[in-house]
C-alpha positions as CSV (number, residue, x, y, z in Angstrom):
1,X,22.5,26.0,26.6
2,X,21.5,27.2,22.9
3,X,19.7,23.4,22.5
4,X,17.7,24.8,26.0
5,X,17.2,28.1,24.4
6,X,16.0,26.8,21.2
7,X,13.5,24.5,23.1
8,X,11.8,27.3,25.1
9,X,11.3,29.0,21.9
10,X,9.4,25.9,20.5
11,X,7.5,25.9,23.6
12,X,6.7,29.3,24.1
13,X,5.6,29.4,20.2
14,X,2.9,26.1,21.3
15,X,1.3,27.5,24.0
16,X,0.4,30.4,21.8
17,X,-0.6,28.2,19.4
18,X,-2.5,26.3,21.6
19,X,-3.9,29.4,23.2
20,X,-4.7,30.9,20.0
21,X,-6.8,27.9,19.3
22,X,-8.4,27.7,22.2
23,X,-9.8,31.0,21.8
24,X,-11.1,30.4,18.5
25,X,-12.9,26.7,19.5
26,X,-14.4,29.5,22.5
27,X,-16.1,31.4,20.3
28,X,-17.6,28.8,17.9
29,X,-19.1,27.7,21.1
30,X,-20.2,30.7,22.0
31,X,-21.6,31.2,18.3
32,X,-23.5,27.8,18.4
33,X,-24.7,28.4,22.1
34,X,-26.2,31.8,20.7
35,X,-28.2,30.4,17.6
36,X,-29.1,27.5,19.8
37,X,-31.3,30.6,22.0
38,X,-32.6,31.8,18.4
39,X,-33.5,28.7,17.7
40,X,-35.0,27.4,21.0
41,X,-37.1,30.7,20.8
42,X,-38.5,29.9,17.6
43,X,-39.4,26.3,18.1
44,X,-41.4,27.3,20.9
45,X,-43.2,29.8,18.3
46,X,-43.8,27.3,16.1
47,X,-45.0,24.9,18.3
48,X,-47.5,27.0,18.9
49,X,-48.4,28.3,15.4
50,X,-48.5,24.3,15.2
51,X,-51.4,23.7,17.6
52,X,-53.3,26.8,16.7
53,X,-53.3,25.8,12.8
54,X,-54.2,22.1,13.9
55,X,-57.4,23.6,15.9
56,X,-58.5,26.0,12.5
57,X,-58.1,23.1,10.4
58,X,-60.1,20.8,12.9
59,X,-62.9,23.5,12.6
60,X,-62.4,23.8,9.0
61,X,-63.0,19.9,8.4
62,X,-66.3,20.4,10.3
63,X,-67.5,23.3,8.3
64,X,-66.1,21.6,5.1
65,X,-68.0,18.6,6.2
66,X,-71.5,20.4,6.6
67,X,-70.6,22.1,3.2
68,X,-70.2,18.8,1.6
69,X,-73.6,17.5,3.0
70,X,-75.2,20.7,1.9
71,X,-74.3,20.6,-1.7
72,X,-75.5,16.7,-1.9
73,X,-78.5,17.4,-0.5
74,X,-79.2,20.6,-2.9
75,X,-77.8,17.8,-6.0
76,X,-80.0,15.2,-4.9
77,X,-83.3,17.2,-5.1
78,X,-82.6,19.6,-7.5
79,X,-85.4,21.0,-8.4
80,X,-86.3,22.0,-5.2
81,X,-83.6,25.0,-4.6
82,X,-83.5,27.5,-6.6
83,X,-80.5,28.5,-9.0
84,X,-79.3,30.6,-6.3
85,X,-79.3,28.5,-3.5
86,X,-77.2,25.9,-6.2
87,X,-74.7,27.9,-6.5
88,X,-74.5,29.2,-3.4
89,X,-73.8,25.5,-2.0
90,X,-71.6,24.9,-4.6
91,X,-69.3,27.8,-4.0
92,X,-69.4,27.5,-0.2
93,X,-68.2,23.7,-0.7
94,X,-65.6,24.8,-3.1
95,X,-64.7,27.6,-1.1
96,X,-64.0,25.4,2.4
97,X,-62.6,23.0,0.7
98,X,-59.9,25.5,-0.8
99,X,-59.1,27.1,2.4
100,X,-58.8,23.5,4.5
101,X,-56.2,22.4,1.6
102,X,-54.2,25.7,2.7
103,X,-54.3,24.9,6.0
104,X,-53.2,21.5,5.6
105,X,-50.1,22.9,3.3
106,X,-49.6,25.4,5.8
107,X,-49.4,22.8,8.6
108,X,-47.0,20.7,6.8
109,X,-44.6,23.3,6.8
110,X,-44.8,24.6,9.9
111,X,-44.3,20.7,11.0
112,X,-41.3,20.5,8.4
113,X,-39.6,23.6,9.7
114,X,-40.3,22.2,13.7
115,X,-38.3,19.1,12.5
116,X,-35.8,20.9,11.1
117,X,-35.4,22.9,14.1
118,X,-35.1,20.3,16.5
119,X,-32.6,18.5,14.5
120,X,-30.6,21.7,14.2
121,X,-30.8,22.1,18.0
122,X,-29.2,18.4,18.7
123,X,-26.0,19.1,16.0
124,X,-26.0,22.3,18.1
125,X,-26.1,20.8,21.7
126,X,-23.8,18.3,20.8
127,X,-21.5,21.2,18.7
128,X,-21.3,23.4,22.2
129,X,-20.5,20.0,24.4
130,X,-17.7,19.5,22.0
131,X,-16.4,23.0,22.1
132,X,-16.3,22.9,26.2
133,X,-14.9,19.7,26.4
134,X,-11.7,20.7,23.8
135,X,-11.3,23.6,25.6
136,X,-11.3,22.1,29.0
137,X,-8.5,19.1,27.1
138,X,-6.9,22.2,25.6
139,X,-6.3,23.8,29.1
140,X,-5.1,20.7,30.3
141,X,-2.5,21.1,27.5
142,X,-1.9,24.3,28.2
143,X,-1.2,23.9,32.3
144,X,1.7,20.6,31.1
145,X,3.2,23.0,28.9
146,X,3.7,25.7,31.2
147,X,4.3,23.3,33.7
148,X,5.6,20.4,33.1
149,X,7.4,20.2,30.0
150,X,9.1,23.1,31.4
151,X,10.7,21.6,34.7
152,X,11.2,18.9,32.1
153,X,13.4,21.1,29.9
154,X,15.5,22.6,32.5
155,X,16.5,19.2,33.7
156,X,17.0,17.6,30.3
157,X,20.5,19.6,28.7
158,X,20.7,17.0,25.8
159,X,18.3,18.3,23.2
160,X,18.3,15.0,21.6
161,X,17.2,13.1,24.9
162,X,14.4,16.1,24.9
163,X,13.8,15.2,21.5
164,X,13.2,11.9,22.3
165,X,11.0,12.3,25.1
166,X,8.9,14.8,23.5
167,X,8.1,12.0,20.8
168,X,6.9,9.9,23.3
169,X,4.9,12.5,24.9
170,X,3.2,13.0,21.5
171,X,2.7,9.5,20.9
172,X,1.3,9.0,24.8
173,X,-1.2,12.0,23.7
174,X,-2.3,11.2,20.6
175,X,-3.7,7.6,22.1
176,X,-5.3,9.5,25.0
177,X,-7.1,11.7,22.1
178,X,-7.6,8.5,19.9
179,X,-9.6,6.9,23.0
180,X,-11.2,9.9,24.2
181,X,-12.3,10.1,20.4
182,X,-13.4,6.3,20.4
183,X,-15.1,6.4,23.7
184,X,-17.0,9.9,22.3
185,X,-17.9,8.3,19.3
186,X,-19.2,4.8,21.1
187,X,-20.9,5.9,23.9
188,X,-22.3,9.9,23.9
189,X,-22.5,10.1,19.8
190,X,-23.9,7.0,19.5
191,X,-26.9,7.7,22.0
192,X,-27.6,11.0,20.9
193,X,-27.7,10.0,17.4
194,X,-30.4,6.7,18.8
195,X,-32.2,9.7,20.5
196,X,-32.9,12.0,17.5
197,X,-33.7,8.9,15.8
198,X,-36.3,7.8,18.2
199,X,-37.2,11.5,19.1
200,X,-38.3,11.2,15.3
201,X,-40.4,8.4,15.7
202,X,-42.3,9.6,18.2
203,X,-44.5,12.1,16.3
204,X,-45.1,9.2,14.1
205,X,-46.4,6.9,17.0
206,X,-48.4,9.9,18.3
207,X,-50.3,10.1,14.7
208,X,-50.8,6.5,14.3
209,X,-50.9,4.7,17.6
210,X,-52.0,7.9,20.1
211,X,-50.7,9.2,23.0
212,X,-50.5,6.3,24.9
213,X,-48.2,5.0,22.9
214,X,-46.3,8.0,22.6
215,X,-45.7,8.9,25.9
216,X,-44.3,5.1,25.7
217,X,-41.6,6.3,23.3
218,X,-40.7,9.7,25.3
219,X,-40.3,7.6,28.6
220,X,-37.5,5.4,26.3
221,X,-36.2,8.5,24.7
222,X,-35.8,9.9,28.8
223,X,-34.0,7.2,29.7
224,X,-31.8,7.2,26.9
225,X,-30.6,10.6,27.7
226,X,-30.4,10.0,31.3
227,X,-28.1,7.0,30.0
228,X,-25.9,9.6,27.6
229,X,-25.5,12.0,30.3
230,X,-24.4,9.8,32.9
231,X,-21.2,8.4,29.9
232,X,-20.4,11.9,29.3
233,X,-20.0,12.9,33.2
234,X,-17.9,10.0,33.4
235,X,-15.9,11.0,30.5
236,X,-15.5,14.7,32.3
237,X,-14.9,13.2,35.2
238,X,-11.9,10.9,34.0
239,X,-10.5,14.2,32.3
240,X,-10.4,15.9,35.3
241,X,-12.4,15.0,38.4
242,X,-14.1,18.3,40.0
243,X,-13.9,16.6,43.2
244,X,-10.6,16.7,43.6
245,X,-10.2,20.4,44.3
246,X,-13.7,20.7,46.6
247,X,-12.8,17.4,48.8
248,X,-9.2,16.4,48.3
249,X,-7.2,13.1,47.5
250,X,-8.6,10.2,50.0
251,X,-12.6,10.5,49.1
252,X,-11.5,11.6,45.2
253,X,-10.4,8.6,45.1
254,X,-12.6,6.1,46.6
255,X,-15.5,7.4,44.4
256,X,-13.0,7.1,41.5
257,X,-12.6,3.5,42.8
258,X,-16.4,2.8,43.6
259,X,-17.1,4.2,39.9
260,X,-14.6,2.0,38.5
261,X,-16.0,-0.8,40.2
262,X,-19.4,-0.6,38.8
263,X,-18.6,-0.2,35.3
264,X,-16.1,-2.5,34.8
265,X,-16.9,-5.3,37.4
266,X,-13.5,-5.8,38.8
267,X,-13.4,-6.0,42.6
268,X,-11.0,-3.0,43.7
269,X,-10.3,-3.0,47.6
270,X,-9.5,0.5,49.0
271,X,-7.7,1.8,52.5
272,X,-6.6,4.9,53.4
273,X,-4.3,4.0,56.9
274,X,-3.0,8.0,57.1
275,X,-4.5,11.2,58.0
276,X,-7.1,13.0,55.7
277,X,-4.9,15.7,55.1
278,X,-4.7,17.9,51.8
279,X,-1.8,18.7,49.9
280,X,-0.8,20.9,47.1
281,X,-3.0,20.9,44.6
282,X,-0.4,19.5,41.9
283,X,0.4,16.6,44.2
284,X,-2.9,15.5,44.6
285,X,-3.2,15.5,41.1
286,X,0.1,13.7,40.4
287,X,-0.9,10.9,42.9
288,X,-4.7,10.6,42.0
289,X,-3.4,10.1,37.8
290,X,-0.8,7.3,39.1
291,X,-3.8,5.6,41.0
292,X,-5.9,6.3,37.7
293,X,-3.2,4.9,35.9
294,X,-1.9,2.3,37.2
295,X,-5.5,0.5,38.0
296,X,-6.8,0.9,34.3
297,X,-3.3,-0.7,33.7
298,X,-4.6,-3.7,35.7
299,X,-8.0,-3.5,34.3
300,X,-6.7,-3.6,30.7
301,X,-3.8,-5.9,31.2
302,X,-3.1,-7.7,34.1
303,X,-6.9,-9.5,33.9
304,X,-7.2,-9.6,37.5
305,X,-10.1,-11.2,39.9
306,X,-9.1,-8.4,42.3
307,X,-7.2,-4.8,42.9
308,X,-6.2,-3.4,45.9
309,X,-5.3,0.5,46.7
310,X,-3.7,1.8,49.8
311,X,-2.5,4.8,50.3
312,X,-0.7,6.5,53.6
313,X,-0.6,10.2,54.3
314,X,2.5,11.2,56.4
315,X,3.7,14.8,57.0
316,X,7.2,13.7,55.7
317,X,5.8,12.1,52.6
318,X,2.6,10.3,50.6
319,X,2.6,6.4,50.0
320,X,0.5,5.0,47.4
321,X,0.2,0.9,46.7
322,X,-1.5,-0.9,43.7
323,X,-1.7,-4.3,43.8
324,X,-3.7,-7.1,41.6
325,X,-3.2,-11.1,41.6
326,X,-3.4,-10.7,37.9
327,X,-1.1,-12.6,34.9
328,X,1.7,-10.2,35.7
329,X,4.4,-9.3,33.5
330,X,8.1,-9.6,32.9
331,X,9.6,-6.4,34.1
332,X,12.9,-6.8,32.5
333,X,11.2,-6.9,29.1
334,X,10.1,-3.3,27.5
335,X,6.1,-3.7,25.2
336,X,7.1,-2.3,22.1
337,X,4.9,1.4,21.7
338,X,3.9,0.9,25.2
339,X,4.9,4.0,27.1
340,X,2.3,3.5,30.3
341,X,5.1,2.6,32.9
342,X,7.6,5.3,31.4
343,X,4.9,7.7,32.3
344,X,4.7,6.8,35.1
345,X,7.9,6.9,36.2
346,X,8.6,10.4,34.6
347,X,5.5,11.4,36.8
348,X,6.9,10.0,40.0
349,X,10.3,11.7,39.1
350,X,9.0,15.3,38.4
351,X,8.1,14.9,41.9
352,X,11.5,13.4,43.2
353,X,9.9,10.7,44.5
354,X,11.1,7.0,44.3
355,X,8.9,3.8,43.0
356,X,9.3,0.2,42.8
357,X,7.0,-2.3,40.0
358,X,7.1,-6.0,41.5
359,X,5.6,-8.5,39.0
360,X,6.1,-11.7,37.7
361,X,4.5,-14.1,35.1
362,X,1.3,-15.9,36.9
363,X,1.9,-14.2,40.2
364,X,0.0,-10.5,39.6
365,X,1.6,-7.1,39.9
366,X,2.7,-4.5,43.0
367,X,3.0,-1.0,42.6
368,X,4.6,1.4,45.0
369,X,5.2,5.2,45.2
370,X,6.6,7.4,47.7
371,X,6.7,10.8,47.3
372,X,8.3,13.2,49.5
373,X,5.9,16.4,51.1
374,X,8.6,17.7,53.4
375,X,8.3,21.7,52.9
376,X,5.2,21.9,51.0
377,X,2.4,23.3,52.3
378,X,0.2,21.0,54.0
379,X,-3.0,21.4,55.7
């Protein structure tokens, strides 16, 4: 009992933790989201400062010009003008030439400071997409440790069994962050550090090729971002799919599977032979992260030519099949570090519902899960 006590404490002190920090990525979120306004505001000013000191300087080139064909035609015949008319060219070619070279200067800065701007604008964007998306993993965190760990320490009474599975938990959590991190870093950063880049060049094509051209470049640069936005929706999705609570388990789960289909080119075969019923929101969830699971298991390991997913919606109880004619596996042997199968079973269990892992070397893999609904709320 003390050992149960003592791990509530830990708990307890986590989630405030974890809350604590939550708050705190909030408002440097909030803080970049609010200079980003400032800053949007003032590009647009300058932008426009921009264009009108690019149409005074155009005008200033043609009076500077007219100037400069003044003064050699009052050099070149001399003695026709009169000292007064000299030096009257002479200073009014001195005097547009002096306020073009400000002009220019003034333009150049303006440009610099636009640059700067937009630059700032991109850390910012991609500063306030961070902040939501570690507060959205964050009350993920939050919702297991309120949740689940806690049904998990009431059944556990041996702290060091606890101990023990709370190790793997970290280790299980710390990979999730480590891909979530390398799938950031390969697909959303990567783009949006090729779209400032070419967002860069553009101004330069613009000045030395036209607008043609230019227009060219933004069409690549649209696409790009079209590109980025579509990985980090699918990233937000695989955290936590959004359609889950509007539509419910069955069509959740075949756009999942369609999804999964397209990006990875493996063949995945879906049927749902029950009722399109919905169930508690924590069940659905539970049942859509085995699927998740246990097909990205296939994907990674098993190197199948084909998946198939069935699941069957009773009123007594749901029933969920994954099956691949990939290598397979030895069941009796445990993957060092490999804790994708425990996790799934603790899953299953939480939920006292029973499942069975068929697979041998050479003749694929079959997954089945049956989870009891009787007395839950069911509609």
């Amino acid at each position: 009992m003390a050992a149960n006590n003592t791990i509530q404490q830990v708990l307890e002190k986590m989630i405030e933790t974890v809350d604590d920090s939550k708050e705190k990525i909030f408002e440097i979120g909030e803080e970049s989201r609010n200079e980003y306004s400032q800053l949007k505001a003032e590009l647009t000013s300058i932008q426009t400062s921009v264009v009108g000191v690019i149409e005074k300087t155009e005008r200033m080139e043609v009076h500077s010009r007219f100037a400069r064909n003044r003064l050699a035609e009052v050099s070149k015949h001399f003695g026709d003008y009169t000292d007064e008319e000299v030096r009257k060219a002479y200073e009014q070619a001195n005097d547009y030439q002096v306020q073009l070279a400000v002009m220019r200067q003034e333009e150049k800065q303006l440009r610099e400071r636009r640059d700067n701007i937009e630059r700032r604008l991109m850390k910012l964007k991609d500063t306030v997409e961070r902040a939501e998306t570690l507060v959205g993993q964050i009350n993920v965190v939050i919702n297991y440790l309120t949740g689940d760990l806690k049904q998990v320490s009431e059944m556990v009474a041996d702290a060091v069994e606890m101990q023990k599975f709370g190790l793997k938990i970290i280790v299980a959590q710390e990979e999730e962050r480590k891909r979530l991190s390398r799938e950031i870093h390969d697909g959303p950063a990567q783009m949006m550090a090729n779209v400032l880049l070419r967002s860069e060049i553009v101004e330069r094509v613009y000045q030395e090729h036209g607008i043609h051209e230019a227009l060219k470049e933004i069409q690549d640069l649209r696409a790009m971002v079209k590109e980025s936005l579509g990985e980090v929706r699918r990233i937000i999705y695989d955290l936590r799919p959004m359609a889950l609570d509007d539509l419910g388990l069955i069509p959740t789960l075949a756009k999942y599977l369609r999804n999964m289909t397209e990006r990875t080119n493996m063949p995945i075969v879906f049927k749902n032979v029950g009722r399109e019923i919905r169930l508690p929101s924590e069940l659905e969830v539970a049942i859509f992260r085995f699927i998740q699971e246990a097909v990205q298991n296939a994907y990674k390991h098993g190197k199948p030519s084909e998946v198939q997913v069935k699941v069957e919606l009773k009123p007594t109880k749901a029933i969920a099949i994954i099956k691949d004619d990939g290598i397979g596996f030895d069941t009796e042997v445990k993957k060092e570090g490999s804790f994708g199968l425990l996790g799934m079973r603790e899953r299953v269990n939480m939920l006292d519902g029973e499942l069975s892992i068929n697979s041998k070397k050479g003749s694929g893999t079959l997954i089945m899960v049956q989870i009891p609904i009787t007395g839950k709320k069911v509609g």
